[in-house]
Backbone as JSON, one array per atom type, in Angstrom:
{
  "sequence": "XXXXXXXXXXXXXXXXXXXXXXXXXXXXXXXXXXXXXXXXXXXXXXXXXXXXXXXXXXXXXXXXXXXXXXXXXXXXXXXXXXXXXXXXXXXXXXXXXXXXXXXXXXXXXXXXXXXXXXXXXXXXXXXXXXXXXXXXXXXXXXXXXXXXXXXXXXXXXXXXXXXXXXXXXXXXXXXXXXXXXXXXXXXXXXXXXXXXXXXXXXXXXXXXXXXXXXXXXXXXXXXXXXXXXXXXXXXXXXXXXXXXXXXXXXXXXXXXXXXXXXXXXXXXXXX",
  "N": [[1.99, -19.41, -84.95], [2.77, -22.5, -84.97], [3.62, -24.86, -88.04], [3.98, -27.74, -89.01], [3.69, -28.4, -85.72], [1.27, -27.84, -85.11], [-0.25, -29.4, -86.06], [0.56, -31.63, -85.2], [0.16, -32.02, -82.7], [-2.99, -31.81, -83.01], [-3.28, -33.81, -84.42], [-2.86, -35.73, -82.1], [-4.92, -35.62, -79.93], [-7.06, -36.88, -78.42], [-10.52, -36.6, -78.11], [-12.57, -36.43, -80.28], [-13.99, -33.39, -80.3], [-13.07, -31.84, -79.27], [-10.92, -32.16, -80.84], [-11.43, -31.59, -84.03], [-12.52, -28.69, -83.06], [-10.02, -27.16, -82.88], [-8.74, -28.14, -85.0], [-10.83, -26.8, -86.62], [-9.65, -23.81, -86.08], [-7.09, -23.88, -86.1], [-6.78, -24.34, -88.92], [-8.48, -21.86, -90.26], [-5.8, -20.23, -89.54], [-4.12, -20.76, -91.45], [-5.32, -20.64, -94.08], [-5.14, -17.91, -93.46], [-2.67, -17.36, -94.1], [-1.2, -17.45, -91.92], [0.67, -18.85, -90.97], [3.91, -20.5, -89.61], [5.57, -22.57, -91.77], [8.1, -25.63, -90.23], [11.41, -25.98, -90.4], [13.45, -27.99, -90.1], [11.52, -29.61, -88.72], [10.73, -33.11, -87.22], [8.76, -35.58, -88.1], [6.32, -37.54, -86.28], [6.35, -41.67, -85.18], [2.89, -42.39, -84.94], [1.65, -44.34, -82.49], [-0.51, -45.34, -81.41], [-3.75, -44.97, -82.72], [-5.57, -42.24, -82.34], [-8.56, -42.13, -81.91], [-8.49, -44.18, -80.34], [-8.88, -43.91, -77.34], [-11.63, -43.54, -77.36], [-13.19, -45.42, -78.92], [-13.99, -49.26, -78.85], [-11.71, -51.38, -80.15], [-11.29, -53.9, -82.03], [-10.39, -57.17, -84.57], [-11.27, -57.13, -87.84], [-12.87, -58.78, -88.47], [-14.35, -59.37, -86.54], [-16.05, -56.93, -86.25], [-19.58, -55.53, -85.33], [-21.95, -56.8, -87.55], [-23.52, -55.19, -90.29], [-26.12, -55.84, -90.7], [-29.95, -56.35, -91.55], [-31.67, -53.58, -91.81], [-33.43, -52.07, -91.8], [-33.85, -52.48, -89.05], [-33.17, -50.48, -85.66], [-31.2, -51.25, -84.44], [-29.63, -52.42, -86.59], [-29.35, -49.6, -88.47], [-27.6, -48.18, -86.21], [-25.33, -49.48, -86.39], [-24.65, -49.2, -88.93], [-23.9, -46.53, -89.35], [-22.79, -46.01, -87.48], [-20.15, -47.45, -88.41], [-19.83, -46.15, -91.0], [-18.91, -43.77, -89.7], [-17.04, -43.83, -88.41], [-14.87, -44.21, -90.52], [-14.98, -42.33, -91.8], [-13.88, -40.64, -89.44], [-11.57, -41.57, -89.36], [-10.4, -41.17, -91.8], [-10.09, -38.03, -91.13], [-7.95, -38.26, -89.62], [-6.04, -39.16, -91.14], [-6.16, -37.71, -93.52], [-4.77, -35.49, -91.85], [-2.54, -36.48, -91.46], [-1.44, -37.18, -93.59], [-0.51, -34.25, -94.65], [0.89, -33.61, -92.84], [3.29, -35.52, -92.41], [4.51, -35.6, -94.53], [7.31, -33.11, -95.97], [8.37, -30.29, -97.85], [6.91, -29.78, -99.86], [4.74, -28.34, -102.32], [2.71, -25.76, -101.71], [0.33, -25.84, -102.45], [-0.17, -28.63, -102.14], [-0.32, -29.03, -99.64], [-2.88, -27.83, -98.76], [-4.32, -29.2, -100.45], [-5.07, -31.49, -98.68], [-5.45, -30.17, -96.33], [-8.26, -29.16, -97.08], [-9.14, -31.9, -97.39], [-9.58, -32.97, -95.08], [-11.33, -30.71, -93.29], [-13.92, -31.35, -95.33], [-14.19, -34.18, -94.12], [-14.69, -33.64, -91.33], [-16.82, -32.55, -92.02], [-18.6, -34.44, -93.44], [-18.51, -36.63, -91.08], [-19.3, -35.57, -88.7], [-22.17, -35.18, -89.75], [-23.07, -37.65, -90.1], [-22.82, -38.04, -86.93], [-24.8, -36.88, -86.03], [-26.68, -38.0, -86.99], [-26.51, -40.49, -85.83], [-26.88, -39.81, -82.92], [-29.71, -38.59, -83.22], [-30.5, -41.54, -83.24], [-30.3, -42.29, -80.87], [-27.47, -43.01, -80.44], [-23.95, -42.77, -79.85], [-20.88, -41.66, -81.26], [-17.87, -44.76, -80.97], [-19.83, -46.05, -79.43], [-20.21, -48.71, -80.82], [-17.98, -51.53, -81.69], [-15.31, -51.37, -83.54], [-12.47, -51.23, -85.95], [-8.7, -51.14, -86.88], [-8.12, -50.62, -89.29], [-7.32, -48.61, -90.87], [-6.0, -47.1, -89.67], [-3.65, -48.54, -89.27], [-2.38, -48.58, -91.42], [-1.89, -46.5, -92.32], [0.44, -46.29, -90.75], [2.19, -48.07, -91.91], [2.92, -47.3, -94.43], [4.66, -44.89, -95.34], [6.3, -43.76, -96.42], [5.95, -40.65, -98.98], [5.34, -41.25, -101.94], [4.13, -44.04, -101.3], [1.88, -43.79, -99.7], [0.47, -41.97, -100.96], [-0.36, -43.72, -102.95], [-1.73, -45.64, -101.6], [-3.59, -44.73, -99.28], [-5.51, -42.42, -101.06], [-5.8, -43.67, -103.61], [-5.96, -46.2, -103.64], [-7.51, -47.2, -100.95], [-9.44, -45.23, -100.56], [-10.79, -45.03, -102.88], [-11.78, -47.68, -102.93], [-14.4, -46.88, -101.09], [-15.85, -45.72, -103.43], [-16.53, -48.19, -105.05], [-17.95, -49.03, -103.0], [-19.54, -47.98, -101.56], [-22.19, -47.21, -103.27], [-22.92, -49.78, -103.53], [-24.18, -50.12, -101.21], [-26.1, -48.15, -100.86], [-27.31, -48.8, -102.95], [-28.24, -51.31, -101.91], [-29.81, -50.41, -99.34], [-31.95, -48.7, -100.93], [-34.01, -50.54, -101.63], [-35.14, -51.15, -99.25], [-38.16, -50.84, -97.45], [-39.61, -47.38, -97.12], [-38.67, -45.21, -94.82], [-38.54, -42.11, -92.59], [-35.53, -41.93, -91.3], [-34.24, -44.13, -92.82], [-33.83, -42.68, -95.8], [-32.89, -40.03, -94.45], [-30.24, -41.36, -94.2], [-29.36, -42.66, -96.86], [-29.4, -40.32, -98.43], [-26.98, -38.59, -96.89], [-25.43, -40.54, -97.27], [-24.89, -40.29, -100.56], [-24.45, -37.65, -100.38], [-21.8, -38.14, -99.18], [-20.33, -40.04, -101.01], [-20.24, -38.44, -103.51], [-18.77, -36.37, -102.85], [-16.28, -37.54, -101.97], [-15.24, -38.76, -104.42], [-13.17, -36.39, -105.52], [-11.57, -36.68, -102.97], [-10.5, -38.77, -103.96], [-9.26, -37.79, -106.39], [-7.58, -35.89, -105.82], [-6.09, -37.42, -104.16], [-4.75, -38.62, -106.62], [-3.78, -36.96, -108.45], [-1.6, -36.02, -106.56], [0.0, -38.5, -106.54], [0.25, -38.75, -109.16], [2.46, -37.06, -109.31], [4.22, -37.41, -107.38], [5.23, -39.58, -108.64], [7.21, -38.79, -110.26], [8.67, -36.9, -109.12], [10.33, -39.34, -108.17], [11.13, -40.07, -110.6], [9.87, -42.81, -111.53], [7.92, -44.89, -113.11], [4.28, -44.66, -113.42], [3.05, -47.15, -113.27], [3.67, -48.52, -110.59], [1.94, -48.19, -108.91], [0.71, -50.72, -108.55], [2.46, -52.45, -108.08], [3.04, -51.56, -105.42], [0.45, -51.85, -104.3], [-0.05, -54.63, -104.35], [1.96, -55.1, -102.83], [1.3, -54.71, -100.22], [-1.32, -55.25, -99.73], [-1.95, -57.83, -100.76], [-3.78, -59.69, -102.06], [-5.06, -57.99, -103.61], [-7.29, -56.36, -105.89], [-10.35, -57.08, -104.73], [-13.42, -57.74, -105.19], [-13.49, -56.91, -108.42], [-15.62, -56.89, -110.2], [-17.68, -55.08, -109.16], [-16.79, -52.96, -109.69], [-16.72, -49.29, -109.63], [-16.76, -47.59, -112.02], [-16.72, -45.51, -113.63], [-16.74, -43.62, -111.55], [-14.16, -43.96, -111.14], [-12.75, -43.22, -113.4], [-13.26, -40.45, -113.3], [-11.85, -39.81, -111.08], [-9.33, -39.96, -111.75], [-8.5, -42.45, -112.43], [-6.82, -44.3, -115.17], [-7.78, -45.96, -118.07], [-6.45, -48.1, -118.82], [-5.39, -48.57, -116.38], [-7.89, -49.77, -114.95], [-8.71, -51.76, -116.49], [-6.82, -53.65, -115.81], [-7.33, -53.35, -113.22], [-9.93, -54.81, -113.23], [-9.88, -56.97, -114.7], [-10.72, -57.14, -117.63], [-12.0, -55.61, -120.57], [-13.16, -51.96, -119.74], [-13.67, -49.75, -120.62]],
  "CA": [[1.67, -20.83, -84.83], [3.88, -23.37, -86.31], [2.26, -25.34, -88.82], [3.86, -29.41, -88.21], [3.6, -29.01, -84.09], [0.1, -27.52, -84.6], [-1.08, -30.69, -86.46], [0.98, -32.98, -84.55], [-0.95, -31.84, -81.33], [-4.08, -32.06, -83.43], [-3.65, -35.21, -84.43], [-2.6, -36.76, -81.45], [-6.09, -34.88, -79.76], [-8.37, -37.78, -78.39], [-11.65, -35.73, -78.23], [-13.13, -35.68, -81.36], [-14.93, -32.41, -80.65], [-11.75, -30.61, -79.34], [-9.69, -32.3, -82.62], [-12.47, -30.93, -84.96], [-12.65, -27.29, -82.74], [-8.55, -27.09, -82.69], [-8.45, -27.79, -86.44], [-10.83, -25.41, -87.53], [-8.92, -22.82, -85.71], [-5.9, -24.05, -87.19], [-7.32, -24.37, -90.62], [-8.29, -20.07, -90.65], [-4.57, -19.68, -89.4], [-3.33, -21.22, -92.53], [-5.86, -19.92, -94.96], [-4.71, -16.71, -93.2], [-1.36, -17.68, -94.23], [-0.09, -16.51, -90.99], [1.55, -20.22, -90.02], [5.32, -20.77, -90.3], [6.28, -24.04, -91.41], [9.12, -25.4, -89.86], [12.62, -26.36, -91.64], [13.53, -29.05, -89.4], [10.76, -30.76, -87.54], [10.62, -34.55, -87.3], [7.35, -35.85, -87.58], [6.64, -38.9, -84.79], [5.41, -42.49, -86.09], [2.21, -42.69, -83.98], [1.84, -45.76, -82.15], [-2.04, -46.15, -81.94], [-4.77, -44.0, -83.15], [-6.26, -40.85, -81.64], [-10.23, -42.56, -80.97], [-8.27, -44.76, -78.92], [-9.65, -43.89, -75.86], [-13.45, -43.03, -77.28], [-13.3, -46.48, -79.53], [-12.92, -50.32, -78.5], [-11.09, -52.1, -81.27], [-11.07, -55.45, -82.18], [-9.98, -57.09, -85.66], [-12.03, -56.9, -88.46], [-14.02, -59.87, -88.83], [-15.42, -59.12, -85.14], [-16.95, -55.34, -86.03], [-20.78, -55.85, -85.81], [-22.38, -56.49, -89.07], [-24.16, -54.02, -90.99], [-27.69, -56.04, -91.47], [-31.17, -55.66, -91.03], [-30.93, -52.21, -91.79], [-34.47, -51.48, -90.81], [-34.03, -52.15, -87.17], [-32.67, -49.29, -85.04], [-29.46, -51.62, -84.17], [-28.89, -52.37, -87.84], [-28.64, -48.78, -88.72], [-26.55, -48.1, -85.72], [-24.09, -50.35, -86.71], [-23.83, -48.56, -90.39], [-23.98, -45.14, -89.47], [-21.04, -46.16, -86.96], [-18.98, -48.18, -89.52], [-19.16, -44.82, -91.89], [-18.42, -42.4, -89.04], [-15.49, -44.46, -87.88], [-13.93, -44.32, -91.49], [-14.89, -40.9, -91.82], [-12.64, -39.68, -88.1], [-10.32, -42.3, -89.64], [-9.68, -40.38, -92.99], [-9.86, -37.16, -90.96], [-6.27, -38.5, -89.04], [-5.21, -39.56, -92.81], [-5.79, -36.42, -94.22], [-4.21, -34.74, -91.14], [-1.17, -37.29, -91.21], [-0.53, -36.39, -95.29], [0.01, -33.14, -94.48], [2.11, -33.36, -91.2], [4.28, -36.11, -92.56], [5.39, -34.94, -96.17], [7.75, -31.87, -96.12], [8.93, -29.76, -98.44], [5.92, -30.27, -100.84], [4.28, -27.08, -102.92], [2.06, -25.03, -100.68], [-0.94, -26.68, -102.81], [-0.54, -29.99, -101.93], [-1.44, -29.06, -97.84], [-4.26, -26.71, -98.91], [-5.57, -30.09, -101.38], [-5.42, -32.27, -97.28], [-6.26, -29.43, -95.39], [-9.22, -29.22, -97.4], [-10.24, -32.88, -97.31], [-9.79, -32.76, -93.55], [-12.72, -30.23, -93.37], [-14.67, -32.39, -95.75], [-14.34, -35.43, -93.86], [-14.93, -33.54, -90.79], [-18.35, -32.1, -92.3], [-19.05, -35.91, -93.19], [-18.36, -37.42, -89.42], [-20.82, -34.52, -88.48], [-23.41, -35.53, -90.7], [-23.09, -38.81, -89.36], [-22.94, -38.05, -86.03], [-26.17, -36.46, -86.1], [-28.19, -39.04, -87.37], [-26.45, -41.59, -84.99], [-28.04, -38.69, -81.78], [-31.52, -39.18, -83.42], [-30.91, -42.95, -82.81], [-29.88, -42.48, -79.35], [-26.32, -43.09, -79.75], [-22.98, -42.27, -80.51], [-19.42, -42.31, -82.08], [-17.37, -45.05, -79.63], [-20.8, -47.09, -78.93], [-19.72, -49.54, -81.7], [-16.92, -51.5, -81.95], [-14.24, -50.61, -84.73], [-11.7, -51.7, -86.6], [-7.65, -50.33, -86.74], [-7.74, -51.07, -90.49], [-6.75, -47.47, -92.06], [-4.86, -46.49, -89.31], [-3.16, -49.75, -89.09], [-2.33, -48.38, -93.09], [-0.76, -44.98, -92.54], [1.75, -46.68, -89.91], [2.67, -49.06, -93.03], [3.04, -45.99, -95.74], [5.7, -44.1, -94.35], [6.99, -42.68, -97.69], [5.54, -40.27, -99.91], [4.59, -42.27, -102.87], [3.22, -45.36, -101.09], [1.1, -43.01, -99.05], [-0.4, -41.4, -101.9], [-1.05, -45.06, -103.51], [-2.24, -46.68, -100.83], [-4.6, -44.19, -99.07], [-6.5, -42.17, -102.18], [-5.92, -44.56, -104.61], [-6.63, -47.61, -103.26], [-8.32, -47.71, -99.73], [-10.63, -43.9, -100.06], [-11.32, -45.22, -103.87], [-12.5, -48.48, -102.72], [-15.64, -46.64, -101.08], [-16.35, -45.55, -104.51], [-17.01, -49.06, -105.15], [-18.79, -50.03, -102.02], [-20.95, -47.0, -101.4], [-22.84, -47.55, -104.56], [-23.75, -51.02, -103.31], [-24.74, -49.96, -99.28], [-26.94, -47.08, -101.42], [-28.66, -50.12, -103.76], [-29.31, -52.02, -101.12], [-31.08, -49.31, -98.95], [-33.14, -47.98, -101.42], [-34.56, -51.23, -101.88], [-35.69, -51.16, -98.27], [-38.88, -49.87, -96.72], [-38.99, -46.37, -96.62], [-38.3, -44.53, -93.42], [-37.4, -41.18, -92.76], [-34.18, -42.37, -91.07], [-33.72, -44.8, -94.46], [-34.05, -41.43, -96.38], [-31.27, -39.2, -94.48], [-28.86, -42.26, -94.41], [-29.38, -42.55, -98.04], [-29.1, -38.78, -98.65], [-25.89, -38.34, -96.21], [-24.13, -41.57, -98.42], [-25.23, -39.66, -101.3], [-23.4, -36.35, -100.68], [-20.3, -38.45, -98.77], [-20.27, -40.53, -102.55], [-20.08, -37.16, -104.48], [-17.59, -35.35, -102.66], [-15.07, -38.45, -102.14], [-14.34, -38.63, -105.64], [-12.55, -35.58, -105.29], [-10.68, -36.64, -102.4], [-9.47, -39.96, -104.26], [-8.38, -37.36, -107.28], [-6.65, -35.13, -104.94], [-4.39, -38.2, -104.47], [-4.23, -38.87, -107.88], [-2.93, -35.57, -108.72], [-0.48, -36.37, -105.53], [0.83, -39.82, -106.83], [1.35, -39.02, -110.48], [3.53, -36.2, -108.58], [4.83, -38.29, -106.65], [6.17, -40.63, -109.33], [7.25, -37.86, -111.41], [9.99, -36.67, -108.98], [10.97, -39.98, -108.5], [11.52, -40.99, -112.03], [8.96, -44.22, -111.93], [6.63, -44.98, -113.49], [3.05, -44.68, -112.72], [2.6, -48.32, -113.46], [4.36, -48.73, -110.24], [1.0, -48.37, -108.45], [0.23, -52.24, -108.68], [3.08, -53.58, -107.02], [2.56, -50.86, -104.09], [-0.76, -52.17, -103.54], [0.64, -56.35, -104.21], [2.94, -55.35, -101.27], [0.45, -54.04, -98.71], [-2.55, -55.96, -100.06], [-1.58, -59.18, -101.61], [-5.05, -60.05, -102.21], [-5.56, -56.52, -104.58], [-8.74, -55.42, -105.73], [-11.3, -57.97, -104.17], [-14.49, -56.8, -106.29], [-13.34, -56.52, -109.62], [-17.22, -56.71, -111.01], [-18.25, -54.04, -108.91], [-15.78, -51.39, -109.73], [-17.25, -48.09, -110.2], [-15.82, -47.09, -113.11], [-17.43, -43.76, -113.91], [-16.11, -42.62, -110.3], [-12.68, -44.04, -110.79], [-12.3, -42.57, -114.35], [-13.49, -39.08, -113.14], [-10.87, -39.52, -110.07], [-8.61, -40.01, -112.74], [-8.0, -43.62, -113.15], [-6.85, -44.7, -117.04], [-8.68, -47.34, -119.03], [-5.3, -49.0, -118.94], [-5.39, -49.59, -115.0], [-9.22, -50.34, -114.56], [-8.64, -52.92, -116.7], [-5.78, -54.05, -115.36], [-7.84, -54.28, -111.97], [-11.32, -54.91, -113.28], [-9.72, -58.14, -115.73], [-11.85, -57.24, -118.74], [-12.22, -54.34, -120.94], [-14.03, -51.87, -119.14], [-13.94, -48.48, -120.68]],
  "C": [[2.54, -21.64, -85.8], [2.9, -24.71, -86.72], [2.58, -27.4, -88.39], [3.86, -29.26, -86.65], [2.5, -28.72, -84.18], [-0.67, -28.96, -85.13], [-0.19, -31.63, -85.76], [-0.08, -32.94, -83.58], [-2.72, -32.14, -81.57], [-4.21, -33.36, -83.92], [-3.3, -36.35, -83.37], [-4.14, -36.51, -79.99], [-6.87, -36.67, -79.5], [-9.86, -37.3, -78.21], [-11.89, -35.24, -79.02], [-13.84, -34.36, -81.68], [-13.74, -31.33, -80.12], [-11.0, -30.77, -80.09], [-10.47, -31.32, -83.56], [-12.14, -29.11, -84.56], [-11.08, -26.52, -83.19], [-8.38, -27.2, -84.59], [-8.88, -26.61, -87.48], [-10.17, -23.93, -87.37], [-7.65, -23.09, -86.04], [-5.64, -23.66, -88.93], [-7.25, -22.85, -91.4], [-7.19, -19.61, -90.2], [-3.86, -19.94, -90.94], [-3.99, -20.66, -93.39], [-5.48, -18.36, -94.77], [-3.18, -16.14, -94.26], [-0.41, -17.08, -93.3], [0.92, -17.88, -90.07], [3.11, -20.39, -90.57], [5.6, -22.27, -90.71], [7.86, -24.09, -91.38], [10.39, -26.29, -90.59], [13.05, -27.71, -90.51], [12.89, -29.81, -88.19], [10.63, -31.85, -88.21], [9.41, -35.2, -86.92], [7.2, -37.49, -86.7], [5.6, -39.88, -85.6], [4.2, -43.06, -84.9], [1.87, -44.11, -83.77], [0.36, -46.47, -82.32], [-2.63, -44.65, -81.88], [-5.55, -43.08, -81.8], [-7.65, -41.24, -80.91], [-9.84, -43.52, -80.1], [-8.85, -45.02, -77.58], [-11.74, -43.87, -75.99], [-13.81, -45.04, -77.74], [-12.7, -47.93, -79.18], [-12.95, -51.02, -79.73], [-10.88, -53.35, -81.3], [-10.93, -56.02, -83.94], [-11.25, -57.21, -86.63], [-13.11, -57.34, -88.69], [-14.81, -59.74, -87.65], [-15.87, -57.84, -85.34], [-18.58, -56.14, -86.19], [-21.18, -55.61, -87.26], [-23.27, -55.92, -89.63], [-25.62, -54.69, -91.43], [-29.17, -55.58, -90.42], [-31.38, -54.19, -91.08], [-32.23, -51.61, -91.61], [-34.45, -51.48, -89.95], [-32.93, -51.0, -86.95], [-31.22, -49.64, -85.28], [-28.43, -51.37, -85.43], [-28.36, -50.74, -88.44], [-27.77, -47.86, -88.23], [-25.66, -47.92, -86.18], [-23.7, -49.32, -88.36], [-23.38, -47.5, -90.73], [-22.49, -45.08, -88.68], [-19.84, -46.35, -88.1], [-18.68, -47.07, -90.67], [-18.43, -44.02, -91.68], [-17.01, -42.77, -89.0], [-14.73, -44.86, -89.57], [-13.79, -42.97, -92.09], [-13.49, -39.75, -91.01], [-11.7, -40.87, -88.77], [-9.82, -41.74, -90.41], [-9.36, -38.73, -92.68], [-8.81, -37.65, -90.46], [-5.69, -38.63, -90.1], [-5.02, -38.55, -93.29], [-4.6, -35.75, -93.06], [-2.45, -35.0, -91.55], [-0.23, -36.9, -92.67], [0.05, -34.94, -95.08], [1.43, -32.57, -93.32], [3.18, -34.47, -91.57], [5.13, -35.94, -93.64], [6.15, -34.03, -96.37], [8.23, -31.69, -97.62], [8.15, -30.09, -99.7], [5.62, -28.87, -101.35], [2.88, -26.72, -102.28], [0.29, -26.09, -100.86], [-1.48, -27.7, -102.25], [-1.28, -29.87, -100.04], [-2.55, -27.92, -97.98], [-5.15, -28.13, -99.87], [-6.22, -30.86, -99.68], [-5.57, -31.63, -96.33], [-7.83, -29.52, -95.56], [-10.53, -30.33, -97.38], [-10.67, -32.81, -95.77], [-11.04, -32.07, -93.35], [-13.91, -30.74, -93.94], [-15.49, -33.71, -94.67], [-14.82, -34.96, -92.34], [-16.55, -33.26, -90.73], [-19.05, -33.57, -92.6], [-19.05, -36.7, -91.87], [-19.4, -36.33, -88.93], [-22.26, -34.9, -88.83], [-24.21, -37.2, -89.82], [-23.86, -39.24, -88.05], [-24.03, -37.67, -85.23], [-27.08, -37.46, -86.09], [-27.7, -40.22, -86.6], [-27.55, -40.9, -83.5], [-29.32, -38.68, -82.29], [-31.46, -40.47, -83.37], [-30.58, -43.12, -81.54], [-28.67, -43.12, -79.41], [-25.1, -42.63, -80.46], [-21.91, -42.64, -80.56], [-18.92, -43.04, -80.69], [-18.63, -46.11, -78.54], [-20.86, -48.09, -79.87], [-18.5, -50.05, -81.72], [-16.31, -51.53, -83.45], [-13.17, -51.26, -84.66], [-10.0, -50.4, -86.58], [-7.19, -49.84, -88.48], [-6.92, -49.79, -91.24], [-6.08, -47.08, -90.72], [-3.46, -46.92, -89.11], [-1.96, -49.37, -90.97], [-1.07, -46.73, -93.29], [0.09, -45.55, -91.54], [2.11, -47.49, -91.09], [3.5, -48.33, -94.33], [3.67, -45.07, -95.13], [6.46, -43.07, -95.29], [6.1, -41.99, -98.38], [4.57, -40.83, -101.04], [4.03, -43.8, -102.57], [2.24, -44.36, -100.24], [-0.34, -42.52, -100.19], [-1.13, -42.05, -103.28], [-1.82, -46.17, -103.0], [-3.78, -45.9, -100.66], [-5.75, -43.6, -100.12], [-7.12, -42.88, -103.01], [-6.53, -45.51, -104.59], [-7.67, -48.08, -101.92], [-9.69, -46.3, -99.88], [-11.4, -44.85, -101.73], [-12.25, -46.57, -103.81], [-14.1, -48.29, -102.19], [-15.85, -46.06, -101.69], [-17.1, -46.69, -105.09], [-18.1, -49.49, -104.11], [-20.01, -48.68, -101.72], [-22.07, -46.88, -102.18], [-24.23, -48.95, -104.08], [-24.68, -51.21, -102.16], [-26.43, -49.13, -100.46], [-28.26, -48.6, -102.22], [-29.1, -50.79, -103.03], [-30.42, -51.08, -100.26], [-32.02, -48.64, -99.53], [-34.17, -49.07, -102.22], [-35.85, -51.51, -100.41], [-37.52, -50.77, -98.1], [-38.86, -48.39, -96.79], [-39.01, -45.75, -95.59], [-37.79, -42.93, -93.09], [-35.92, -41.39, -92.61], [-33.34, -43.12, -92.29], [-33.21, -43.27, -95.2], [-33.07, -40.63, -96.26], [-30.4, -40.14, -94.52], [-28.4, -42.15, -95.97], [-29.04, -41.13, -98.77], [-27.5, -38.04, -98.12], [-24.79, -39.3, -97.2], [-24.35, -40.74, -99.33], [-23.65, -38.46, -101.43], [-21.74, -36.81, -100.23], [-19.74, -38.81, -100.51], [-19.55, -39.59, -103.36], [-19.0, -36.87, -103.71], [-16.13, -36.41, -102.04], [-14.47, -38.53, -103.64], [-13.29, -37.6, -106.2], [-11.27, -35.86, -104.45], [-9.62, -37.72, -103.36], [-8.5, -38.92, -106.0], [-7.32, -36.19, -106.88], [-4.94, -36.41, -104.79], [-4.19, -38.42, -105.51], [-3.63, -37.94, -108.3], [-1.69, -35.97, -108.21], [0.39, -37.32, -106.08], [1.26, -39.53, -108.17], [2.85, -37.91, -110.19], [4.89, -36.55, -108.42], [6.15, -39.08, -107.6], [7.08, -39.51, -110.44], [8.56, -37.49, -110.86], [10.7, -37.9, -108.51], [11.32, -40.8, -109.01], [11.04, -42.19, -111.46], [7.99, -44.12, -112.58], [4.93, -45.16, -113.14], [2.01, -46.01, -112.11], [2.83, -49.35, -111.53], [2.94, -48.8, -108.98], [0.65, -49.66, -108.0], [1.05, -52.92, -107.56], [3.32, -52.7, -105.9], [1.63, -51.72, -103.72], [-0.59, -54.09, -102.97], [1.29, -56.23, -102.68], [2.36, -55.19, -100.15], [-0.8, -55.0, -99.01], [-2.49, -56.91, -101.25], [-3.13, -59.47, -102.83], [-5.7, -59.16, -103.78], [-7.09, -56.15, -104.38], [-10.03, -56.91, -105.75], [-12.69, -58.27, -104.76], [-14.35, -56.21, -107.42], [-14.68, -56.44, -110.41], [-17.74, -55.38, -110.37], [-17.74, -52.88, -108.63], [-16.68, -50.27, -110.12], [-16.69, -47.21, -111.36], [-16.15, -45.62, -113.5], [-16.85, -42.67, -113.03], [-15.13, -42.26, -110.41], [-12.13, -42.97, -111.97], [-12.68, -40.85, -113.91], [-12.22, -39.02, -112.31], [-9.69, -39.87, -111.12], [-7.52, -41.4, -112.75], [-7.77, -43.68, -114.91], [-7.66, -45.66, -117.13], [-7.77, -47.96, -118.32], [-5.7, -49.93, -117.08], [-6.55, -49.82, -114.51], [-9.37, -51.32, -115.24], [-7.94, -54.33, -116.42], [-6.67, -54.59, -113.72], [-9.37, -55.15, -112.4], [-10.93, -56.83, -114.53], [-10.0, -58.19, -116.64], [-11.57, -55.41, -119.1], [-13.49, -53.59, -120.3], [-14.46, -50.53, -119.53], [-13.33, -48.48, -122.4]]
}
């Protein structure tokens, strides 16, 4: 099996349950270590995303909004809006690995690994959307992160954009979905939502230090500086970090943010 045509084919897979089946049988080829990778394949810049066909897309400000989160609809809508960033970071992870060559074996065993993660999270998900009677692709969705890896085409904006800045951001915001729901009513359904964010929470901080590992890498072979982070993100996201009060700082510093640049986004001494 060759290792970039087997993830090209897997990520270009519209059937989330034959992408998922096809990866994990990919996944024990490589843990096998019986995959060749190949010395001159050219990876392809996909044009639109893989849920394509399951998901209708429209821009951001039109996704339904996440309230009422006691009614059925409301937690629909939130369990969607997770899943669909969940199968979004499973194509991200896929795409780090299938677009980067000539990297140290590690680095596609750190995005193989989230891949499985993020697949066991869209699972989780997908579950507790089937006890509400519905599922992934009955919501509409946003292009936003895939809209993100067509933008990040190099190495080191890849590994500043995605970990750093767009997976680390639901470090910040998962915190706040979690405070508000456990202010709620309780419900069983409240209960596993709350329990499923929970374990997604915990085991993202990992993924966002997986890229951090990646990016100081990154900058390392090509002589920059790390500082160099900022005006990556200025260039793709003018705007920056939107929620400077409700940074998670505890998360970011474990994912291995410095003082230096949480203050730098957060405006204020913060650590």
């Amino acid at each position: 099996m060759k290792f970039y045509k087997e993830l090209e084919l897997i990520l270009e897979e519209k059937s989330p349950a034959k992408k998922i089946e096809r990866f994990q049988r990919f996944y024990q080829s490589f843990q096998a270590d019986s995959l060749t990778f190949e010395e001159d394949f050219t990876p392809k810049e996909f044009e639109e995303p893989s849920y394509s066909e399951v998901c209708k897309t429209v821009p951001p400000q039109n996704v339904p909004k996440r309230s009422n989160l006691t009614s059925k609809e409301g937690q629909i809508n939130l369990l969607h809006a997770v899943a669909h960033i969940e199968y979004s970071a499973i194509d991200l992870a896929l795409d780090a690995a299938y677009r980067f060559h000539g990297l140290p074996r590690e680095y596609y065993a750190d995005w193989l690994e989230v891949v499985g993660d993020e697949i066991r999270h869209f699972l989780m998900l997908e579950k507790l959307l089937c006890e509400l009677d519905a599922e992934y692709g009955d919501v509409e969705v946003h292009d936003a992160l895939f809209e993100a890896s067509q933008k990040t085409q190099t190495f080191l904006e890849r590994m500043a954009v995605v970990p750093r800045y767009l997976e680390a951001n639901g470090l910040d915001a998962t915190p706040m979905i979690l405070k508000k729901l456990k202010k709620l009513p309780k419900s069983e359904m409240i209960e596993k939502i709350i329990e499923n964010l929970e374990i997604i929470l915990r085991e993202e901080v990992e993924h966002v230090k997986k890229g951090d590992v990646w990016f100081k890498y990154a900058c390392v072979r090509e002589n920059v500086d790390a500082s160099i982070y900022f005006d990556i993100i200025k260039k793709y996201y003018p705007r920056g970090f939107l929620r400077p009060n409700d940074l998670n700082i505890d998360a970011r510093r474990e994912a291995g943010f410095s003082c230096a640049e949480l203050k730098n986004m957060a405006k204020r001494e913060v650590c």
